[in-house]
C-alpha positions in Angstrom: -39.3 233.1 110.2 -41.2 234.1 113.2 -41.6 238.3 113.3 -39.6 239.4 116.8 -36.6 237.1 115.2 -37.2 238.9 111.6 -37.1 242.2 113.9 -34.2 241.6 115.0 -32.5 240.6 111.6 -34.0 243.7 110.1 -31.9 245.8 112.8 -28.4 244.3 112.2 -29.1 243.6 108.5 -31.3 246.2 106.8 -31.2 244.2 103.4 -33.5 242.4 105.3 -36.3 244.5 105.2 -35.6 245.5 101.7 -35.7 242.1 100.3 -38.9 241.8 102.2 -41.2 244.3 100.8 -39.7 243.8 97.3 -41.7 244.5 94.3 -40.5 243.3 91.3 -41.7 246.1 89.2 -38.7 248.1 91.3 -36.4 245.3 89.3 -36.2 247.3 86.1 -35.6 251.0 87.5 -32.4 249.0 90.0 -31.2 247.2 86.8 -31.1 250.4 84.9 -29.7 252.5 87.9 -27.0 249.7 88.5 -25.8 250.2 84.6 -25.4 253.5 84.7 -23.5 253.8 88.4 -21.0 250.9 87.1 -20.3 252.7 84.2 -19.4 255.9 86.2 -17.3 253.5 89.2 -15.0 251.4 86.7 -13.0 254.8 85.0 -13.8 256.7 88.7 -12.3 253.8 90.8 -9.2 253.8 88.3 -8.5 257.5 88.7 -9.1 257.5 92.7 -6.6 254.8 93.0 -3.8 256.7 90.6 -5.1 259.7 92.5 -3.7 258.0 95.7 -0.4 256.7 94.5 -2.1 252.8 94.3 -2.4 250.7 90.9 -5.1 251.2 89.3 -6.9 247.8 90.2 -6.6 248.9 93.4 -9.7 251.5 93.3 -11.7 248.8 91.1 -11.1 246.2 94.1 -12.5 248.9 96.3 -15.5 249.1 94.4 -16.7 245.2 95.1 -16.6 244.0 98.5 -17.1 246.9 100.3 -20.0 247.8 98.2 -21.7 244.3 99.2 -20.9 245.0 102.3 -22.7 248.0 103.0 -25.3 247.2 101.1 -25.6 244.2 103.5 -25.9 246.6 106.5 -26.2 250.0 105.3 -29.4 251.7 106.0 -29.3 254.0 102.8 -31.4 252.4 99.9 -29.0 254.6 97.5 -26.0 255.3 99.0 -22.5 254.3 96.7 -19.7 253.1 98.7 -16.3 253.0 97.7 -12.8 255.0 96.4 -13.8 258.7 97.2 -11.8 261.6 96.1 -10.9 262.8 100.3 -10.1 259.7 101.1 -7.6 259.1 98.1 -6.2 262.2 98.5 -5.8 261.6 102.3 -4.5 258.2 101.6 -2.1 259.6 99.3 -0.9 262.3 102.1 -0.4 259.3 104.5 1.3 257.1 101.8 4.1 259.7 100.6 5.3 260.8 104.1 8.7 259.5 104.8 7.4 257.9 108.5 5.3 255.9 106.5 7.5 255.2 103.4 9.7 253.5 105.7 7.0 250.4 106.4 5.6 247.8 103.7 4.6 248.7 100.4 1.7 251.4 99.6 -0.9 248.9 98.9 0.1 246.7 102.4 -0.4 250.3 103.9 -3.7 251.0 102.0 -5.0 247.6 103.2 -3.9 248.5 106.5 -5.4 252.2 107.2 -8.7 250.4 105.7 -8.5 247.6 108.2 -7.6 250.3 111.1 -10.1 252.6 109.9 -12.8 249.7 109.5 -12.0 248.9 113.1 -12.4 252.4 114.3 -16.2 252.9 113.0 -16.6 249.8 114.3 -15.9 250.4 118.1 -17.2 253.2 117.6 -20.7 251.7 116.7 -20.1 249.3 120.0 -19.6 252.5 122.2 -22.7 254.1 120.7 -20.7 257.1 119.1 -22.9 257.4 116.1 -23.8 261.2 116.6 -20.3 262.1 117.0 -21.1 263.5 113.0 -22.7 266.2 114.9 -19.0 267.5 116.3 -17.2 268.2 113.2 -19.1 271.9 112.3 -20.1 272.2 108.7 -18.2 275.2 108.0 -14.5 273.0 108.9 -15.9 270.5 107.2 -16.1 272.7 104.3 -13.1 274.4 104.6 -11.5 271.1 104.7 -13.3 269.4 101.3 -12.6 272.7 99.6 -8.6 273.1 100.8 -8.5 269.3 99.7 -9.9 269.5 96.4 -7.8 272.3 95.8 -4.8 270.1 96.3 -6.1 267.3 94.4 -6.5 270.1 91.4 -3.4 271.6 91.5 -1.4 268.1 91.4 -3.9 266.5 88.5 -3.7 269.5 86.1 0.0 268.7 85.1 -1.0 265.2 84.7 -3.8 266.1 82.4 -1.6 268.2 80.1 1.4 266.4 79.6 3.5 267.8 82.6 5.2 264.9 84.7 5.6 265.9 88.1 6.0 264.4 91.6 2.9 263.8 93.8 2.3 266.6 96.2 0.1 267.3 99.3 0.2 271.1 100.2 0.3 274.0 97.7 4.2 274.9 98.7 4.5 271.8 97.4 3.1 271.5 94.2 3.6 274.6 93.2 7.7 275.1 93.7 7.9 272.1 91.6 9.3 272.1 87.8 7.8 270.4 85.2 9.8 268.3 83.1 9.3 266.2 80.1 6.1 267.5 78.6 4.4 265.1 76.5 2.5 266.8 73.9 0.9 263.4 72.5 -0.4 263.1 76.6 -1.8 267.0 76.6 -4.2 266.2 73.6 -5.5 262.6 75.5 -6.0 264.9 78.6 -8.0 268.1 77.1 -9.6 265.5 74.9 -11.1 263.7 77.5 -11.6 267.3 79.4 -14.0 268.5 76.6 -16.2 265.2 76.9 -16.6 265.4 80.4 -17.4 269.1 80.3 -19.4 269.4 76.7 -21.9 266.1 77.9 -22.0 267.7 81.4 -24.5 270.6 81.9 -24.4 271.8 78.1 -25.6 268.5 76.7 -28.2 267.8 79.9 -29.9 271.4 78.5 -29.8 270.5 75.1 -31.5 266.7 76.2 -34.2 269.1 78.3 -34.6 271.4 75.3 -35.8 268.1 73.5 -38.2 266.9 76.4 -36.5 263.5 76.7 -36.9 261.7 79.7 -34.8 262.3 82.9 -33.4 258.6 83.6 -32.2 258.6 79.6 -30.6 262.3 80.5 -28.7 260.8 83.2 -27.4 257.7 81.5 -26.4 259.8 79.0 -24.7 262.7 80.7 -23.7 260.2 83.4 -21.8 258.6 80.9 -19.2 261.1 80.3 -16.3 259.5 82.3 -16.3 256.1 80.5 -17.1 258.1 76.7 -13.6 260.3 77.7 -11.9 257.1 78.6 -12.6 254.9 75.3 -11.9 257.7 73.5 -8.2 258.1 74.9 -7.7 254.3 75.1 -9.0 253.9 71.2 -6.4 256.3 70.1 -3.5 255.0 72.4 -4.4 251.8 71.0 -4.9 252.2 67.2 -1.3 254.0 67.3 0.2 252.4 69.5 1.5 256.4 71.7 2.4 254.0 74.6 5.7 252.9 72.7 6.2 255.7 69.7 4.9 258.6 71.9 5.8 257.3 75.2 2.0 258.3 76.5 1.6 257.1 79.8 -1.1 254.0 80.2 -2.0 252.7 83.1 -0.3 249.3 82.2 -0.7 245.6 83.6 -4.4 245.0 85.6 -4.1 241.6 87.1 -7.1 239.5 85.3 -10.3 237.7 87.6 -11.4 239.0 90.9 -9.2 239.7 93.9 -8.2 237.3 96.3 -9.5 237.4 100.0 -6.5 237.4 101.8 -5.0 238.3 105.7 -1.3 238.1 104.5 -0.9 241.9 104.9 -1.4 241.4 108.3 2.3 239.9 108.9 3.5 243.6 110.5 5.1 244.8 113.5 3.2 246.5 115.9 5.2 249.5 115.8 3.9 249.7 111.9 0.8 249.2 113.0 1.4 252.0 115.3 2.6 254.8 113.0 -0.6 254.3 110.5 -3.3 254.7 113.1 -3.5 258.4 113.5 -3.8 258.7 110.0 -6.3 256.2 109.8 -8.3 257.9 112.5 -8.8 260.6 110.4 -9.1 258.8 107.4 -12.1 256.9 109.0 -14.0 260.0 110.8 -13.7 262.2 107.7 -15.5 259.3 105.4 -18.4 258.7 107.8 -19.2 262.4 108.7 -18.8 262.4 104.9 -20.8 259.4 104.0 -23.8 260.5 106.7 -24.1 264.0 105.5 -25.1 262.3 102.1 -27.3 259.4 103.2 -29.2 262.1 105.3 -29.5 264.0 102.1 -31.1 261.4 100.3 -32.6 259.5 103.0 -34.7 263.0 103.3 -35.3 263.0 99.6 -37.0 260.0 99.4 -38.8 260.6 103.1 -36.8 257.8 104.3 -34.5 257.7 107.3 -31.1 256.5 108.4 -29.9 255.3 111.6 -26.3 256.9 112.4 -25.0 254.2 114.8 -25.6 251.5 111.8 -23.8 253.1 109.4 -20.9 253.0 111.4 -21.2 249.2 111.6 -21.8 249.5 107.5 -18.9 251.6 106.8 -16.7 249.8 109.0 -17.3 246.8 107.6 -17.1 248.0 104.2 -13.3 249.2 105.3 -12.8 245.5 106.6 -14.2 244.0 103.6 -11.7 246.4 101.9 -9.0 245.9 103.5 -8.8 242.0 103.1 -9.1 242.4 99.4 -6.7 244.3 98.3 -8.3 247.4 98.5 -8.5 250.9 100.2 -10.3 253.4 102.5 -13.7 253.6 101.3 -16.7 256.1 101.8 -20.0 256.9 100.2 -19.3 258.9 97.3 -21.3 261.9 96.1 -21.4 262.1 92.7 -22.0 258.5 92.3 -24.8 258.0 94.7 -26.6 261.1 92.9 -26.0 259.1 89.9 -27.3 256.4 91.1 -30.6 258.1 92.8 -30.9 259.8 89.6 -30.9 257.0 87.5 -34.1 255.7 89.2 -32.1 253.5 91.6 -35.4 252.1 94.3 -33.4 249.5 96.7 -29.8 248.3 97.4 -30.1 246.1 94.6 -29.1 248.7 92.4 -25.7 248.1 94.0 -25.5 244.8 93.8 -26.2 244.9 89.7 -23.5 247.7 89.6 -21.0 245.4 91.3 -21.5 242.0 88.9 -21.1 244.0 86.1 -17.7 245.6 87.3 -16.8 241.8 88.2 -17.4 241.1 85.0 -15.3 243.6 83.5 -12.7 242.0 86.0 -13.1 238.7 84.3 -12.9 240.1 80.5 -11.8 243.2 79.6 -8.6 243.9 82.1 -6.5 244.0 78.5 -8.5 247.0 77.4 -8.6 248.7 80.5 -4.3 248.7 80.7 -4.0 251.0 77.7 -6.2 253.9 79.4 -4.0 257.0 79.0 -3.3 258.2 82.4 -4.0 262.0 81.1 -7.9 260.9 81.3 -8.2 259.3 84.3 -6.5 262.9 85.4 -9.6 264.5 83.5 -11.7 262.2 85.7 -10.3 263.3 88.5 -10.1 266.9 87.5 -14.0 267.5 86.8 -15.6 264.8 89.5 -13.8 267.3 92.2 -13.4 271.0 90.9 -17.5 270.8 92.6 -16.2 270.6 96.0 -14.0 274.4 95.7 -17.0 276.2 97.2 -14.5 279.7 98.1 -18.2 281.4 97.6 -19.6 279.5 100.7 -16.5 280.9 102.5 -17.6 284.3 102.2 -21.1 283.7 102.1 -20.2 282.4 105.8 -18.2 284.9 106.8 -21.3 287.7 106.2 -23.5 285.2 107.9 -21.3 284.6 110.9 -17.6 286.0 111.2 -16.7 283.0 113.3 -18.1 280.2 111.4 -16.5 282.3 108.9 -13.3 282.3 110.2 -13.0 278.5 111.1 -14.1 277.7 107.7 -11.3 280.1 105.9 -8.6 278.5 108.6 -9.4 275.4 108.3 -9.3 275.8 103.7 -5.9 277.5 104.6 -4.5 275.2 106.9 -5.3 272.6 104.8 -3.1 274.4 101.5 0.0 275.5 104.0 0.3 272.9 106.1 -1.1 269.7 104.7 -4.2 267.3 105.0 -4.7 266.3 108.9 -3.1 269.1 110.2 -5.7 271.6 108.3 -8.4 269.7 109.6 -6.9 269.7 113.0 -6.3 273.4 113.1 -9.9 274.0 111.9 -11.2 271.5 114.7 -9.2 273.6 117.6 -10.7 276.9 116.0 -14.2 275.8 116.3 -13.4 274.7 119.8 -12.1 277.8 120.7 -14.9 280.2 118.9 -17.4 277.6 121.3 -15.9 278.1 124.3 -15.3 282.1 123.5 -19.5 282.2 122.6 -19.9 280.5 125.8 -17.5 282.4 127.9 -19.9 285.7 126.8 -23.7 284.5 126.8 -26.2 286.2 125.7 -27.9 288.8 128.5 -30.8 291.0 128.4 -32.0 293.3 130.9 -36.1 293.6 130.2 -39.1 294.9 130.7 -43.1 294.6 130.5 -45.2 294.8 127.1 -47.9 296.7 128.0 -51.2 295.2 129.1 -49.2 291.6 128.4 -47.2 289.3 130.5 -44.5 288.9 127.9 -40.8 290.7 129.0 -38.4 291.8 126.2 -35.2 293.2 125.8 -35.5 296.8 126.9 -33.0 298.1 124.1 -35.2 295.9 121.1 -39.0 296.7 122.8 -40.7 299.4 124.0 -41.6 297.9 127.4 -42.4 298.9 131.1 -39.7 299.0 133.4 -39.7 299.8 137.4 -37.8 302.0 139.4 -34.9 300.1 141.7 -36.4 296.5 140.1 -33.8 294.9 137.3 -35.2 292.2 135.7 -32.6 289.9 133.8 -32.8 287.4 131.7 -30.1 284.6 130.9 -29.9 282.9 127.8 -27.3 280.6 128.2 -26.4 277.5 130.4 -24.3 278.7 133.5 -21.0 277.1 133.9 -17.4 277.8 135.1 -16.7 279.3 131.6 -19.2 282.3 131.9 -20.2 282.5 135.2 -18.0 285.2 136.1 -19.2 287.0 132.7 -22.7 286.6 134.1 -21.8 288.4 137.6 -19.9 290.8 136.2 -23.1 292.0 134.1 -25.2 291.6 137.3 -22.9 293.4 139.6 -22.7 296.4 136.5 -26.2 296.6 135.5 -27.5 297.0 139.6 -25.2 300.3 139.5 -26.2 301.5 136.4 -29.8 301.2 137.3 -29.3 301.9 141.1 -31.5 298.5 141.7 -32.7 297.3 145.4 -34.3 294.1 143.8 -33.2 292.1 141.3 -35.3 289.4 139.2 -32.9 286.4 137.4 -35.1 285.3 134.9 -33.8 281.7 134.1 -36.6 280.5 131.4 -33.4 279.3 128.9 -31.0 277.5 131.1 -31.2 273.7 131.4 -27.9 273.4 133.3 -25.9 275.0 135.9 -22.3 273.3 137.2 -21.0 273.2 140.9 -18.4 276.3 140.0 -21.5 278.8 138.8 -23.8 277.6 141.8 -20.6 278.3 144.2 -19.9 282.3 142.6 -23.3 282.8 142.6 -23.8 281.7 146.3 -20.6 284.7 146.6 -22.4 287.0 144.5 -25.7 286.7 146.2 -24.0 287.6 149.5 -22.0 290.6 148.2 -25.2 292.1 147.1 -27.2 291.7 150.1 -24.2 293.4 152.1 -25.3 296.3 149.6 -28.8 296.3 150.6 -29.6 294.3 146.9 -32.0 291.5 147.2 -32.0 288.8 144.2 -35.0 286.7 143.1 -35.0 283.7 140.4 -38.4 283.1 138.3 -38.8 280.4 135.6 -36.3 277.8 137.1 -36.6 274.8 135.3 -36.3 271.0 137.0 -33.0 269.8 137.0 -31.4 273.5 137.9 -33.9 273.7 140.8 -33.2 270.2 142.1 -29.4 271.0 141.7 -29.7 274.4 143.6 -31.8 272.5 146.0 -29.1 269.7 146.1 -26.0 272.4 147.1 -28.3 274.3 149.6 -28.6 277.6 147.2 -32.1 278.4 148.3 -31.1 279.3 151.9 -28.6 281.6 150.6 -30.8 283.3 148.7 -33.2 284.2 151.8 -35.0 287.0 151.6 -34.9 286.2 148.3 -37.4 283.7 146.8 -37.9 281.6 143.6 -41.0 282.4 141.4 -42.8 280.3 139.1 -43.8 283.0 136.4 -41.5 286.4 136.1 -45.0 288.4 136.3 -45.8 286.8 139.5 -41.8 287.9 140.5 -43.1 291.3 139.6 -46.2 291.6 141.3 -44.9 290.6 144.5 -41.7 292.6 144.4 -44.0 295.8 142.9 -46.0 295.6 146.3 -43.0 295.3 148.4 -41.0 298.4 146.8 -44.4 300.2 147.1 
């Protein structure tokens, strides 16, 4: 294979290059890794799909072809793909509303938002959108996975103690419901499996420090929690038979061998088509801002990097691989792809190991799997997300910036009250709005002269030197329609207050100015002169000169002229009040 056509492979199929430069000393740490991050996806995969209101073979399907297929054009050497606690969650929101409920079945409507969502990320990647992750602030982002997890809590806890309720997807709803029917027989299975997953979680990684044993055997065995909990629960269900004398909940019938590639889900009317595509717009955006926050982590980690506009063609085509079998909305997952980079995991291959063994669990052990308790998987679920509550960050936010803050503790709100995408949407608009109110109210400084220096600070921070009738201001903000009146305002009000003949605009930190601001400014520069008040500029950078050049600004400003340094403004204007 020449190298320009190897090139080229390398940028559509990353694998490529991975496959390239493989050592097979690397073979043993990805076998290891792969173990370890099946062991944690067959039991997680189960409880995801419950979690969303699918069978349980559902989230194992989700964990097979889409994990090939990002692996096939991923650029994250340890990123795990599939079933994702948000995304269930999300999918379960979408699933139980009665709009929906009305159309196919919920795994044809799984299939579907995965094929819409795959689609999405996919145009998305054609139109170049991959830095669109940088529009979704971290502090809604938060507010969101923390309002989320929340809900997922709140309607897994009955599950996990016997309680049989209905699912829910706000806090009004979960919480006005009544439980019935408490199975006391299901409460054991549940705290049972609880008091694995917490006892081999941090106590039991101390205690395998204390001892000095190595890290990758820590992780394999703390990692190993979720499956330990399950066997447990399935052992006892099985040697006494609770399904039929205790009437313990199992997961029941998993369809043997691997799932069938198929488009027959496709058979729908457009207006169903219709109905699930807002859903599976957020859905989709959610799982890659999601999935690239974590690649970036580890990508940094390991001093690698990722490209953003390819993962949209990898997660959309792990969503398509979804989607035609039989699965649902996928994502990179957190906790499994820091197991997996834990675990030693060098190269996608890790991946690829983790998903034969999960087909071969497929092929052989599908009887064993249908008497899991459903109290466990609820344990799963339980302890994978209570991590993602982070009401500290919230106020830790808040003290750093009330408006962050604020978008963060709206958008965690919005999400409990009102429900899933309209949380997320609320907190979107609140950002919005906090942007445009920052940018409606720049940042101004009137300054002065550091003695025997050339630098100029704010006069209220610095002890500077400052002139009599000459205002020097500086603008730390682009000037647009939005604050451009703010900006004038402060001119017009700061010339009284220091009863100034000259003024200086120092425009060192703005890159852009828009046809409105050049137009008021034009008015403002007149006004001023009317009242014997010349302005200068200094500092003008490029592309603001060539557009104030472009809309004729500079022979408005005569007498006033344009300086290339603000001491040079100074020294001229200095000899001229003189």
């Amino acid at each position: 294979m020449s190298a320009s056509l190897f090139r080229k492979l390398a940028l559509k199929i990353p694998l490529a290059t991975s496959l390239k430069t493989y050592r097979w000393d690397l073979f043993h740490s990805d076998v290891f890794a792969g173990i370890i991050t099946a062991i944690l996806l067959i039991p997680q995969g189960m409880a995801y799909a419950l979690l969303a209101g699918l069978p349980v073979q559902v989230g194992i399907y989700t964990s097979l072809l889409p994990a090939i297929a990002y692996v096939l054009f991923g650029t994250s050497r340890v990123l795990s793909v599939g079933p994702v606690s948000i995304a269930a969650i999300m999918v379960a929101s979408t699933l139980s509303s009665p709009e929906i409920m009305e159309y196919g079945t919920p795994i044809q409507n799984a299939m579907i938002l995965a094929l819409e969502g795959g689609l999405i990320l996919c145009l998305m990647s054609l139109l170049n959108m991959g830095n669109l992750v940088h529009y979704i602030s971290r502090p809604v982002l938060t507010g969101f996975t923390s309002g989320a997890a929340v809900i997922i809590l709140i309607s897994q806890i009955p599950h996990m103690i016997g309680l049989h309720v209905q699912p829910c997807n706000t806090i009004e709803n979960c919480v006005t419901q009544i439980p019935t029917n408490i199975n006391i027989h299901e409460m054991g299975l549940g705290l049972l499996a609880f008091s694995l997953l917490i006892i081999m979680g941090t106590p039991l990684s101390k205690l395998l420090t204390y001892f000095n044993l190595k890290k990758s055997l820590r992780t394999a065995l703390t990692k190993s929690a979720p499956l330990l909990s399950v066997i447990s629960g399935t052992l006892l269900v099985t040697l006494y038979s609770l399904q039929n004398t205790q009437g313990v909940d199992i997961v029941g019938f998993i369809p043997k061998g691997m799932p069938e590639v198929s488009f027959s889900f496709l058979e729908i009317s457009t207006e169903h088509a219709l109905v699930l595509l807002p859903s599976a717009l957020f859905i989709s955006l959610i799982a890659y801002v999601e999935s690239v926050a974590i690649a970036k982590v580890m990508a940094s980690a390991r001093g690698e990097k990722i490209s953003p506009n390819q993962e949209l063609v990898a997660l959309g085509t792990a969503n398509l691989a979804s989607s035609i079998s039989g699965g649902m909305p996928v994502a990179g997952g957190f906790s499994r792809t820091m197991v997996n980079y834990s675990a030693g995991a060098q190269t996608q291959i890790a991946m690829l190991i983790a998903v034969t063994l999960i087909a071969v669990v497929l092929h052989s052990l599908t009887q064993t799997l249908e008497y899991i308790p459903t109290a466990a998987l609820a344990a799963v679920i339980i302890v994978a997300v209570t991590p993602l509550v982070k009401l500290k960050s919230i106020f830790q936010i808040w003290h750093q910036d009330k408006a962050d803050g604020f978008s963060q503790a709206i958008t965690f709100i919005g999400v409990l009250v009102l429900g899933i995408e309209e949380g997320i949407m609320l907190g979107v608009v609140v950002t919005v709005f906090n942007y445009l109110k920052r940018a409606g109210k720049p940042h101004l400084a009137v300054v002065g002269r550091i003695k025997n220096t050339n630098h100029y600070r704010n006069i209220n921070r610095h002890n500077v030197e400052t002139w009599k009738h000459l205002l020097l201001i500086r603008i730390d903000e682009n000037i647009t329609f939005a604050n451009i009146n703010y900006i004038a305002e402060f001119i017009e009000k700061e010339q009284k207050n220091h009863d100034a003949n000259t003024i200086v605009l120092i425009f060192s930190s703005v890159s852009y100015v828009d046809t409105t601001a050049v137009s008021t400014f034009k008015e403002m520069v007149a006004g001023l002169r009317l009242t014997g008040t010349i302005i200068h500029l200094s500092e003008v950078r490029g592309p603001v000169f060539d557009k104030l050049k472009k809309m004729d600004f500079f022979n408005d400003l005569l007498p006033g002229r344009v300086f290339f340094q603000t001491n040079e403004a100074v020294t001229n204007v200095t000899k001229t009040l003189d």
